[in-house]
MDTraj code that builds the backbone (N, CA, C; nanometers):
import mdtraj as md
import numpy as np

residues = "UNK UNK UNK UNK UNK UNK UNK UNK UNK UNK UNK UNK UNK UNK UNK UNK UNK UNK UNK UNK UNK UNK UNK UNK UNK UNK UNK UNK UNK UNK UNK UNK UNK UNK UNK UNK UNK UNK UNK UNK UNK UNK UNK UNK UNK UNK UNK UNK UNK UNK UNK UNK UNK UNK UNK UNK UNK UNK UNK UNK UNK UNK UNK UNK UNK UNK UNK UNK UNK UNK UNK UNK UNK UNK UNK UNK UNK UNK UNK UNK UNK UNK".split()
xyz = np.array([
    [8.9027, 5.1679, 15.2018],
    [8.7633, 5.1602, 15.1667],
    [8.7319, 5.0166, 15.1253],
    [8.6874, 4.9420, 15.1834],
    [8.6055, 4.7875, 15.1873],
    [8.4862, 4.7320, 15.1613],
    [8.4553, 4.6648, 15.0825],
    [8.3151, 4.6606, 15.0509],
    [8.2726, 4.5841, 15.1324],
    [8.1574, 4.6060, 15.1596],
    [8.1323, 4.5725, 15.3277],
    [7.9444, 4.4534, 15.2638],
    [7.9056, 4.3908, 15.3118],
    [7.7784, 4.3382, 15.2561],
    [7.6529, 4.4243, 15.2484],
    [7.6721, 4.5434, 15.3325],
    [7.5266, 4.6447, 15.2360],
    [7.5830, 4.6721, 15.1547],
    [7.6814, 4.7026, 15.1427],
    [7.7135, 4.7354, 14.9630],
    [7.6609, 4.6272, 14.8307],
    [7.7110, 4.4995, 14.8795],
    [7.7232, 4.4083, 14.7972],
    [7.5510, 4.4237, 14.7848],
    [7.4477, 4.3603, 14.9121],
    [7.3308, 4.3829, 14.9216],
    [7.2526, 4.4487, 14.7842],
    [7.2625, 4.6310, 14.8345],
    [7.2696, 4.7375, 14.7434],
    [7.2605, 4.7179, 14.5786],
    [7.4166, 4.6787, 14.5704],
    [7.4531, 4.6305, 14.4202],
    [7.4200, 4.5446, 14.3933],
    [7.3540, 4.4938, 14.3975],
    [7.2731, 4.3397, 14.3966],
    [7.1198, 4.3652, 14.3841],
    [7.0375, 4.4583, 14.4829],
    [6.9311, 4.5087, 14.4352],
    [6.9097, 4.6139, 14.3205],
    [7.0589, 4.7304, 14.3033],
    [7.0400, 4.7705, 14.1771],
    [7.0129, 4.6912, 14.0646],
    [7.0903, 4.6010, 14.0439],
    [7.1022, 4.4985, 13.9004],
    [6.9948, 4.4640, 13.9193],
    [6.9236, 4.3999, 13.9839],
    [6.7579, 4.3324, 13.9768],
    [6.6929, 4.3963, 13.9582],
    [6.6785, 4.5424, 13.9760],
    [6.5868, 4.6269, 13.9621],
    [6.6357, 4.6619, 13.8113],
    [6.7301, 4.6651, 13.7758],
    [6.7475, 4.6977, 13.5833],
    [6.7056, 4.6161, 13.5120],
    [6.6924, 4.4914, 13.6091],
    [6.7181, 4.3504, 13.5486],
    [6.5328, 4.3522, 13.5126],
    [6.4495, 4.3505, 13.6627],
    [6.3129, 4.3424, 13.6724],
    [6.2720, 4.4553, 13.5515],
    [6.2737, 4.5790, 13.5290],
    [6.2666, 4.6255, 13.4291],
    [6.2715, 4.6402, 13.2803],
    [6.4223, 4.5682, 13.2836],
    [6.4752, 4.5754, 13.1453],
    [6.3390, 4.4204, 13.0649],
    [6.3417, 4.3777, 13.1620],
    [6.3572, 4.1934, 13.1019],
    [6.1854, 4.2084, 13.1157],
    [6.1398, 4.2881, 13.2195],
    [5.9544, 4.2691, 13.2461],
    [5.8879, 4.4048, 13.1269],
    [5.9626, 4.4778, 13.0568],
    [5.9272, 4.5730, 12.9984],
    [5.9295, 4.4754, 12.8247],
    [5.9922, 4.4142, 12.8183],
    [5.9646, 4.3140, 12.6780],
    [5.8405, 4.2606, 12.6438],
    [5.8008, 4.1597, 12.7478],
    [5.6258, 4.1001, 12.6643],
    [5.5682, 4.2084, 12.7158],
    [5.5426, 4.3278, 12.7853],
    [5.4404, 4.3868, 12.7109],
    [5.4780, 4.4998, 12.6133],
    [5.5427, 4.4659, 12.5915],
    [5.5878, 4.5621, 12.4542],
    [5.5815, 4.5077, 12.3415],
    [5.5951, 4.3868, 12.3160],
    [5.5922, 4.3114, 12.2295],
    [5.4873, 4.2616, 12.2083],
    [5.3706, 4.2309, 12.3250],
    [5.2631, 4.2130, 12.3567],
    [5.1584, 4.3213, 12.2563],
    [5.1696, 4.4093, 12.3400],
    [5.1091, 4.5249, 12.2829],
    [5.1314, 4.5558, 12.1044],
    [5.1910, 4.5488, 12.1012],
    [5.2620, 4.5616, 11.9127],
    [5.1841, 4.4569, 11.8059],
    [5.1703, 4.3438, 11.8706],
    [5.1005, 4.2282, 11.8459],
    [4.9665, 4.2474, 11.7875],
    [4.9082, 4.2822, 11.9728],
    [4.7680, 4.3113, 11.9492],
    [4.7351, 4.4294, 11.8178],
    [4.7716, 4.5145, 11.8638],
    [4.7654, 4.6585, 11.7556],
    [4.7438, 4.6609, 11.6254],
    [4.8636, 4.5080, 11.5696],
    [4.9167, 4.4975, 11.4237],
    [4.7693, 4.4306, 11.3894],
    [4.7551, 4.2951, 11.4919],
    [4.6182, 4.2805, 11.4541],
    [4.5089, 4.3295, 11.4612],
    [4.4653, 4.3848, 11.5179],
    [4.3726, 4.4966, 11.5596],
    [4.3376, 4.5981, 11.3923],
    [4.4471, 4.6555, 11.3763],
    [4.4357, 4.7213, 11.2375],
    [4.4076, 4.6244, 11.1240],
    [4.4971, 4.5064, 11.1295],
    [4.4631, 4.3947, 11.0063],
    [4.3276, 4.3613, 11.0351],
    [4.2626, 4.3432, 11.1564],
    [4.1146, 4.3419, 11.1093],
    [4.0131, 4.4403, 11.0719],
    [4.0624, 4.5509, 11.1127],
    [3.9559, 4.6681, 11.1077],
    [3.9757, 4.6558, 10.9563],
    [4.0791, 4.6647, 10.8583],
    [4.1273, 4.6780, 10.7262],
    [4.0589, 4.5957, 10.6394],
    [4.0155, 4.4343, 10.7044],
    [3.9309, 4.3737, 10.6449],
    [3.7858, 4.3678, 10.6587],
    [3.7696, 4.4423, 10.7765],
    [3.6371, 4.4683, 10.8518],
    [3.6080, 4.6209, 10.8762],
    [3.5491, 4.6982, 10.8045],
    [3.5409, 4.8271, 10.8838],
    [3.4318, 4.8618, 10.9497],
    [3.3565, 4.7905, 10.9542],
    [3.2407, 4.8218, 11.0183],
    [3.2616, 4.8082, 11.1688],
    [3.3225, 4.6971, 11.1790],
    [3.3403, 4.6510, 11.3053],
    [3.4370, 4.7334, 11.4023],
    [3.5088, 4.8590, 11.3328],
    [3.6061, 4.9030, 11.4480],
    [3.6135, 4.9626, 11.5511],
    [3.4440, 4.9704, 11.5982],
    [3.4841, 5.0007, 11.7574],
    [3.4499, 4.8671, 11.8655],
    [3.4009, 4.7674, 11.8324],
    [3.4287, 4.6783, 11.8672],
    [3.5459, 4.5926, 11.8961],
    [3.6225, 4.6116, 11.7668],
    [3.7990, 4.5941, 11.7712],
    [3.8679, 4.6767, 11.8389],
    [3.8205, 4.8092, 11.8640],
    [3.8842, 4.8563, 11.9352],
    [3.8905, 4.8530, 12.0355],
    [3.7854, 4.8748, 12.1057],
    [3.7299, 4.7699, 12.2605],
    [3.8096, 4.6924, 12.2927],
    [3.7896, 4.6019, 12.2005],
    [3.8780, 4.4767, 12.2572],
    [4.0192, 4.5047, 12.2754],
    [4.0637, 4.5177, 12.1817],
    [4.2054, 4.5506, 12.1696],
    [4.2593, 4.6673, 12.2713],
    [4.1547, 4.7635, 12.3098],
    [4.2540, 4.8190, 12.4658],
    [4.2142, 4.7039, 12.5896],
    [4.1407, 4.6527, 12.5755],
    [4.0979, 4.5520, 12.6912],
    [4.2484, 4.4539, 12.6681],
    [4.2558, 4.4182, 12.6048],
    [4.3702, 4.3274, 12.6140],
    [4.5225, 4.3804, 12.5977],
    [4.5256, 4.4994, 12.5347],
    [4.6015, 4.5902, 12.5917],
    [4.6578, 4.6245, 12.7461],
    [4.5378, 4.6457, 12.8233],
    [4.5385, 4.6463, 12.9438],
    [4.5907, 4.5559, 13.0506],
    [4.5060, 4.4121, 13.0027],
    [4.5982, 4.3314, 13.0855],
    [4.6996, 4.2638, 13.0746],
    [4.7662, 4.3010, 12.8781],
    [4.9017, 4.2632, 12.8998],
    [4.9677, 4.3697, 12.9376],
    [4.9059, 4.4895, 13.0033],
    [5.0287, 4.5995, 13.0384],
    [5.0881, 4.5707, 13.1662],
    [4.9836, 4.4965, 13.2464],
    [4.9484, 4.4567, 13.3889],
    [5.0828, 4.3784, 13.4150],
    [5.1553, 4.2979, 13.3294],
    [5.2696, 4.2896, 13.3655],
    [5.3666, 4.3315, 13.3520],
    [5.3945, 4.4679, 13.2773],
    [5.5084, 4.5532, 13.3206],
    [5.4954, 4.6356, 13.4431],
    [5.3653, 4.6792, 13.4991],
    [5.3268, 4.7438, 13.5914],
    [5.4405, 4.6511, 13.7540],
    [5.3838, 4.5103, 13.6912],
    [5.4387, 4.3864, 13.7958],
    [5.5732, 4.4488, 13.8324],
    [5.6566, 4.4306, 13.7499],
    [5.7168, 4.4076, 13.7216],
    [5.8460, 4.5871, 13.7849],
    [5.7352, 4.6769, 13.7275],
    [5.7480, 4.8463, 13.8108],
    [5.7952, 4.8313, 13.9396],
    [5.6678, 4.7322, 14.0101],
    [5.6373, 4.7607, 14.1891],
    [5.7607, 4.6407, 14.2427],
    [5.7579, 4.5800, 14.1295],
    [5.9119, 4.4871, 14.2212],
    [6.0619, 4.5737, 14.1786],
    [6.0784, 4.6279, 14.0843],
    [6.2015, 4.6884, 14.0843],
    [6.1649, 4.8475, 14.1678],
    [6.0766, 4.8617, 14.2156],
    [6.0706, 4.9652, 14.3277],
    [6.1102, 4.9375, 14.4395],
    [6.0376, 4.8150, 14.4779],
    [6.0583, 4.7349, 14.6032],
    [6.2190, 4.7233, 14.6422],
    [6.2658, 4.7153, 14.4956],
    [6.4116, 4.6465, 14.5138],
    [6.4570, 4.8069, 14.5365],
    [6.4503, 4.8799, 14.5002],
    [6.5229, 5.0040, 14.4992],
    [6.4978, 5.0483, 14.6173],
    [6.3655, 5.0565, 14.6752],
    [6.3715, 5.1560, 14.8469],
    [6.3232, 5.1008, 14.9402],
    [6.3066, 4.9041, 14.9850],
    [6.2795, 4.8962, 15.0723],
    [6.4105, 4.7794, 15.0816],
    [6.4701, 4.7439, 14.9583],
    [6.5703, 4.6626, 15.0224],
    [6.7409, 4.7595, 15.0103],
])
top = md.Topology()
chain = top.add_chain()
for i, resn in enumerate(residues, 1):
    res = top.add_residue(resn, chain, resSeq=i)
    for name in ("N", "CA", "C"):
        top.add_atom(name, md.element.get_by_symbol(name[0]), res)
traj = md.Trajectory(xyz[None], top)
């Protein structure tokens, strides 16, 4: 039994795809945590204002999620088209 280069290939797109995941799932996680913490620290000093803060804060929520999503469709890519 020989490892032949689709293998290597293969094992090579697995790891990138843990890799694209592991490593693209951080800023928006960290991202998100961010916004939130502040988000509450202002409503706390502001309450009037919290649906405005809140607004915002899924809006920017959103497009820092936009790069783990990225980040989804390339470790897919890597998994079933290479």
């Amino acid at each position: 039994m020989a490892i032949e280069g689709v293998d290597i290939v293969k094992a090579a797109a697995f790891i990138g795809a843990g890799l694209s995941m592991g490593l693209g799932a951080i800023g928006p996680g960290v991202g998100e945590g961010m916004v939130a913490a502040k988000a509450c620290e202002a409503i706390g000093k502001n309450p009037r204002e919290a649906g405005l803060l809140t607004r915002t804060m899924l809006v920017g929520q959103a497009v820092s999620e936009s790069t783990g999503i990225y980040s989804l469709v390339v470790a897919l890519l890597l998994l079933f088209v290479v």
